[in-house]
C-alpha positions as CSV (number, residue, x, y, z in Angstrom):
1,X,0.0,0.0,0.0
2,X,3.2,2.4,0.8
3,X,4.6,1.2,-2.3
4,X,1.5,2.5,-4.0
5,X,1.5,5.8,-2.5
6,X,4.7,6.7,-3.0
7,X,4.7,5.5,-6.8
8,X,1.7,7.6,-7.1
9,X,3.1,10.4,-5.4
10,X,5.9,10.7,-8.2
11,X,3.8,9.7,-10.7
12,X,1.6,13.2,-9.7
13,X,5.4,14.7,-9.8
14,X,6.2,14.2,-12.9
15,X,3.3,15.2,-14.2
16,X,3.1,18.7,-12.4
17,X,7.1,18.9,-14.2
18,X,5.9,18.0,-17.4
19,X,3.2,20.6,-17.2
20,X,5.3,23.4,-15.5
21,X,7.7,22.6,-18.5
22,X,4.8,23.0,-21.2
23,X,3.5,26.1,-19.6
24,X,7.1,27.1,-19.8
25,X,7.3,26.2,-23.7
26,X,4.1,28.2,-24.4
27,X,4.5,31.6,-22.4
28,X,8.4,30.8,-24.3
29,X,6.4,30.3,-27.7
30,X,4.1,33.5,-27.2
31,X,7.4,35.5,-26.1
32,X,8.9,34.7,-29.6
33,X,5.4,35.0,-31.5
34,X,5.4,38.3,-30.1
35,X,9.4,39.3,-31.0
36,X,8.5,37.7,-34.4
37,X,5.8,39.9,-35.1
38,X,7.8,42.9,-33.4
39,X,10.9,41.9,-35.6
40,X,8.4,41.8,-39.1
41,X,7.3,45.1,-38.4
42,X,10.9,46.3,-37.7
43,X,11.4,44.5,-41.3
44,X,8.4,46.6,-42.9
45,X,9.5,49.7,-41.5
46,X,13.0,48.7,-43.1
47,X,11.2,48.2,-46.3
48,X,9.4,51.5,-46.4
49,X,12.5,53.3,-45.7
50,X,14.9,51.9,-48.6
51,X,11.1,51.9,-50.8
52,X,11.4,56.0,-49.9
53,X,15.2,56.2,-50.3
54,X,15.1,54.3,-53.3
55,X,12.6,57.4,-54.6
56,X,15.5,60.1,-53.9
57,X,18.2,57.5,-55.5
58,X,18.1,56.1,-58.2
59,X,21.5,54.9,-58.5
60,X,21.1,52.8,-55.2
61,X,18.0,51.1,-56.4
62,X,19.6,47.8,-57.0
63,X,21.2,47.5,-53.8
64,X,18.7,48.9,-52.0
65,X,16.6,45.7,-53.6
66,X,19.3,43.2,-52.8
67,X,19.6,44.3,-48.7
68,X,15.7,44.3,-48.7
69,X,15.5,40.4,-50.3
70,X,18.6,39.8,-48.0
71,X,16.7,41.0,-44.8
72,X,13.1,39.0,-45.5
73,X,15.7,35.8,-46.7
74,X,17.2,35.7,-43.3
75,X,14.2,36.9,-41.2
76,X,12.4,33.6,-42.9
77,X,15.5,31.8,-42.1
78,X,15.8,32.4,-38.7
79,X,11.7,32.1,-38.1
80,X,11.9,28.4,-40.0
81,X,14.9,27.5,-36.9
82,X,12.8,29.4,-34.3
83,X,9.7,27.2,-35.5
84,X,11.9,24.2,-35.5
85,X,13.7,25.1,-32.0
86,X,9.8,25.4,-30.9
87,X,8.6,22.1,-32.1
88,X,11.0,20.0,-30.0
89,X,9.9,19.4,-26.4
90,X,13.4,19.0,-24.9
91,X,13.9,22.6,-25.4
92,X,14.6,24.9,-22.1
93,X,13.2,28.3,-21.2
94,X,16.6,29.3,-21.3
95,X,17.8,28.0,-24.5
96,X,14.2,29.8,-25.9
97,X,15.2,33.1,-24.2
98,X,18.7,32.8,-25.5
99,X,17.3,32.2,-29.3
100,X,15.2,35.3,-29.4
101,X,17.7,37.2,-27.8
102,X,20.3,36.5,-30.7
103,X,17.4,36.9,-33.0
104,X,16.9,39.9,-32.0
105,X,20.3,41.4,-31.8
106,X,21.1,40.5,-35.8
107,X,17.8,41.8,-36.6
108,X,19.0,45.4,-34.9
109,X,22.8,44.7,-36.6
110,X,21.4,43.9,-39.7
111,X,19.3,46.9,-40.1
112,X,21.8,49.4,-39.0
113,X,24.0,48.1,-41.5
114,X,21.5,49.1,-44.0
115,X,20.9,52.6,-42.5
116,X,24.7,53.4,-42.5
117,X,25.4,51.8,-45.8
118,X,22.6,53.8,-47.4
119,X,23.7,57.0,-45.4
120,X,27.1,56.7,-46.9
121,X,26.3,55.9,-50.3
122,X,23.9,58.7,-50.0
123,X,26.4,61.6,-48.9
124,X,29.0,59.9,-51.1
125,X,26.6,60.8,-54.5
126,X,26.2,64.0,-52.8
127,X,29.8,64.6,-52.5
128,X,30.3,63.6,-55.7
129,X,27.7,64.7,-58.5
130,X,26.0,67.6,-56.2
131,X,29.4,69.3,-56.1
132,X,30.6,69.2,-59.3
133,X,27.4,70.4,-60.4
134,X,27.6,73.6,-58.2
135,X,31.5,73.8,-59.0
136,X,30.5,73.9,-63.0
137,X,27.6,76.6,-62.3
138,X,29.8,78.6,-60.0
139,X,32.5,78.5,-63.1
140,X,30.0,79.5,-65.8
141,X,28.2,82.6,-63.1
142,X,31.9,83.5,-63.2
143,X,32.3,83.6,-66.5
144,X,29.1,85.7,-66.9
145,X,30.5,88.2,-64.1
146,X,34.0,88.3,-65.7
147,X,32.1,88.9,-68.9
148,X,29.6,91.6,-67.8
149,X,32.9,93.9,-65.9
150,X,34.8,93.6,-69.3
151,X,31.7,95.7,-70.7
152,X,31.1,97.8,-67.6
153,X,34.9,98.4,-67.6
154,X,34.4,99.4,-71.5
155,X,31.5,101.5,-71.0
156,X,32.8,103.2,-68.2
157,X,36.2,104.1,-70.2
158,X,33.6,106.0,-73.4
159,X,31.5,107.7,-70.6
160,X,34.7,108.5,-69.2
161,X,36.0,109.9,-72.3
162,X,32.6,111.3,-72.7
163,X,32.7,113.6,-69.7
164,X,36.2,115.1,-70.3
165,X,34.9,115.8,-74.2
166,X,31.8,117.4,-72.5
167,X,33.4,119.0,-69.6
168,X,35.9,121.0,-72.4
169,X,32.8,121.7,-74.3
170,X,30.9,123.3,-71.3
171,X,34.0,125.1,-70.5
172,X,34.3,126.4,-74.1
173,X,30.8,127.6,-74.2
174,X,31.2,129.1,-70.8
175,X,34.1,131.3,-71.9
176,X,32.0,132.6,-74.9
177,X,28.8,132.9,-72.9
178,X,31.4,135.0,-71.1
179,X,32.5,137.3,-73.5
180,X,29.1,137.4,-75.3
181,X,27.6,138.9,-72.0
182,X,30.4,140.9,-71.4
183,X,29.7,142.3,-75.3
184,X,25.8,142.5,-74.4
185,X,26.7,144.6,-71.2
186,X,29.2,146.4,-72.9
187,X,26.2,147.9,-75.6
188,X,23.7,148.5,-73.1
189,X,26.0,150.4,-70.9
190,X,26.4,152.3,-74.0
191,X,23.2,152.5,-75.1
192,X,21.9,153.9,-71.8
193,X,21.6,157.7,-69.8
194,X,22.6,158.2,-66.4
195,X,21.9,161.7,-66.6
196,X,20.0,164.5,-68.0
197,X,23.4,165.0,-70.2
198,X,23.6,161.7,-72.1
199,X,19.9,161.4,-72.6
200,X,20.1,164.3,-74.5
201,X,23.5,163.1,-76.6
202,X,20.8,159.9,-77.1
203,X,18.1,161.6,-78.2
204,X,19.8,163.6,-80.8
205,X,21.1,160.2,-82.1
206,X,17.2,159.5,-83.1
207,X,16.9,155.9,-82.8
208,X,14.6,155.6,-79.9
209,X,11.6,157.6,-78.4
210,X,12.8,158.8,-75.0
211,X,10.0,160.1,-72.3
212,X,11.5,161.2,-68.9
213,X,10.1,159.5,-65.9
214,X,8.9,161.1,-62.5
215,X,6.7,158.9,-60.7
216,X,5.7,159.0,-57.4
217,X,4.1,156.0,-54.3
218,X,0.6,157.0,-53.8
219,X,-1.7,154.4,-52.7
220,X,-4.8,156.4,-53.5
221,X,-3.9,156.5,-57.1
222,X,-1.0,153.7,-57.4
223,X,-0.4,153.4,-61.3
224,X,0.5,156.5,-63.4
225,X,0.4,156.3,-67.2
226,X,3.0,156.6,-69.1
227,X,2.6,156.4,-72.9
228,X,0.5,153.2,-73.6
229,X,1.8,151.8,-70.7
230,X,1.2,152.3,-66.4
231,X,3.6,152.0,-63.8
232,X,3.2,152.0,-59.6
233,X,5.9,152.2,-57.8
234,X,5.5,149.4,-54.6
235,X,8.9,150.4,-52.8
236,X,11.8,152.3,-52.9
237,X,15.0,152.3,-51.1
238,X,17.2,155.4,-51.3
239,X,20.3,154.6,-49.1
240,X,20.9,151.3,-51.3
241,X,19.6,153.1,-54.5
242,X,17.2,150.1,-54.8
243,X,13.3,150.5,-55.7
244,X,10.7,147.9,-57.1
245,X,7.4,148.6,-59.5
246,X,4.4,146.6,-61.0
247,X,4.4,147.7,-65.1
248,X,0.6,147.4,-66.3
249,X,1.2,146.2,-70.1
250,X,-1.6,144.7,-72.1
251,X,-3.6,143.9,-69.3
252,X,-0.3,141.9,-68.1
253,X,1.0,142.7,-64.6
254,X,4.8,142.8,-65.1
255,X,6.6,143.4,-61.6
256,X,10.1,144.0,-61.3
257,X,11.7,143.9,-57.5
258,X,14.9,145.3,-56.2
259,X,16.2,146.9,-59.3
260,X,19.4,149.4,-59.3
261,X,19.8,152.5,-60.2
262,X,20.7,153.3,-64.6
263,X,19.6,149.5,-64.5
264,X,17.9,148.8,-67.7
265,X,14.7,147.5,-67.4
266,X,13.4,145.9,-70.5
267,X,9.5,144.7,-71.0
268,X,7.6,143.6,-74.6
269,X,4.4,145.6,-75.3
270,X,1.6,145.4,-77.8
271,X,0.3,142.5,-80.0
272,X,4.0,142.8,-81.9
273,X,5.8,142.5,-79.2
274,X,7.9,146.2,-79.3
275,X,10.9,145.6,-76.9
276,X,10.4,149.0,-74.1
277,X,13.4,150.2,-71.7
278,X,13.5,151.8,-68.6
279,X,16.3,153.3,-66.5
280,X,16.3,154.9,-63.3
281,X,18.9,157.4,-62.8
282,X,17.7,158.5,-59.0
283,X,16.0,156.8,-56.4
284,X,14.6,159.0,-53.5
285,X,11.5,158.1,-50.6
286,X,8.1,156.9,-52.2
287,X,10.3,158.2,-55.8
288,X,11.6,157.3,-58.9
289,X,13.1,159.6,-61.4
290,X,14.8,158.4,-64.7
291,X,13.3,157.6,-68.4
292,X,11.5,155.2,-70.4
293,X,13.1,154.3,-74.2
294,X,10.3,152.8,-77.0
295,X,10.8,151.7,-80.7
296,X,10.9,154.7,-82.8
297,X,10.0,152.5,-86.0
298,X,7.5,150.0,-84.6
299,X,7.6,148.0,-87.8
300,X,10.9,147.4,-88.0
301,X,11.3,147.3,-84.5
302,X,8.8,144.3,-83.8
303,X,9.8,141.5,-82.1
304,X,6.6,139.2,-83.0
305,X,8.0,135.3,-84.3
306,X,5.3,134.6,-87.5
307,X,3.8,131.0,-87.4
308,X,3.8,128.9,-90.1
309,X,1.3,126.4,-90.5
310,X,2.3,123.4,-91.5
């Protein structure tokens, strides 16, 4: 009866090992289920990143290709031992532990070969094609620029001659505007009184009208007539001989500030434009004395440009 007990006792033992040592083998076989399915997604992730690289590179399309085939040849390859390993009932927790654990680890050393080989070739084509395309723009860009001073350089040596042609030319016509105003003064100075005396000398000379001039500031009656012409006097200055009027000409206000003494004064008048002078010989408070010149021959004396229509 002991001898019954006791082999039933270790016949109960054995059993409780043999099932401890199956649960074992399945939580083992769900552990790798779950690193195999882990590892396959790893694998499609690996896949979508070469399927995108292979997008931006063409050239590495091939071996992008081969390390793809190479990673699902050996992922099936190490599942088809895994399934094998898993099939015997000998195996240990250990020994299953120890399996996925390598599995693992050439899973990880496997894809970052591929990262790093693909990162190289990568930054090699970069290296290689991307710079000696920007080297052969940057030559021709400095061609163009090399190009484009030559023709600045040229156009700036014809302005340059340019100005120094211009500059002589501007001083030429300076000098003569010069002299010809030194010539114009000359014949007015000459052709004008600066006293009672010389109007007379120009009078007897008979090319002009002369009609003396003695007009007075009054702002009651501000314009005095003179001829076919009126003339207010608006200011005078007696210690600097200065004085300024408002000439009423055809309807046409014409005012003349700050003028000097035996100044001529010149003004056009009439439809045919008859060229009038007048010169102040003295300048005294609210008072202007002096004379006013006009076209003796008003034919020949007008002024008046005829249009031809065309």
């Amino acid at each position: 009866m002991e001898n019954e007990t006791t082999t039933g006792a270790n016949t109960e033992k054995r059993f409780l090992w043999i099932w401890l040592l199956l649960i074992i083998c399945v939580v083992s076989i769900m552990g790798l289920g779950y690193s195999i399915s882990a590892t396959r997604h790893s694998v499609d992730s690996v896949q979508q990143r070469i399927s995108t690289l292979e997008s931006t590179a063409d050239s590495t399309a091939h071996q992008l290709a081969l390390y793809r085939d190479s990673s699902k040849e050996e992922a099936t390859e190490i599942a088809s031992k895994l399934d094998a390993v898993t099939q015997r009932l000998g195996v240990t927790a250990g020994d299953l532990q120890k399996a996925r654990q390598q599995f693992a680890q050439r899973i990880k050393q496997h894809q970052e070969s591929v990262d790093n080989k693909l990162a190289t070739e990568l930054a090699t084509k970069a290296s290689s094609t991307d710079v000696d395309a920007v080297r052969q723009e940057a030559v021709s860009k400095l061609a163009v620029v090399q190009e484009v001073q030559k023709d600045a350089d040229a156009k700036l040596g014809n302005v340059s001659n340019d100005v120094t042609v211009v500059k002589g030319d501007l001083a030429s016509a300076r000098r003569d505007f010069a002299r010809d105003l030194s010539d114009v003064k000359t014949t007015l100075n000459d052709g004008i009184a600066r006293n009672a005396a010389e109007l007379a000398l120009l009078r007897k000379k008979g090319e002009r009208d002369y009609v003396d001039l003695d007009i007075q500031r009054n702002p009651k009656t501000p314009f005095q007539r003179i001829g076919d012409i009126q003339i207010s006097v608006t200011k005078t200055d007696p210690k600097r001989q200065k004085y300024s009027v408002v000439i009423l000409a055809d309807d046409n206000h014409l005012e003349k500030r700050d003028r000097t003494v035996n100044e001529p004064v010149q003004f056009m008048v009439g439809h045919d434009q008859l060229r009038y002078e007048m010169v102040i010989n003295a300048v005294n408070k609210d008072r202007i004395q002096g004379y006013l010149s006009t076209p003796k021959d008003k034919v020949l004396s007008a002024e008046r440009t005829t249009q031809v229509k065309r």
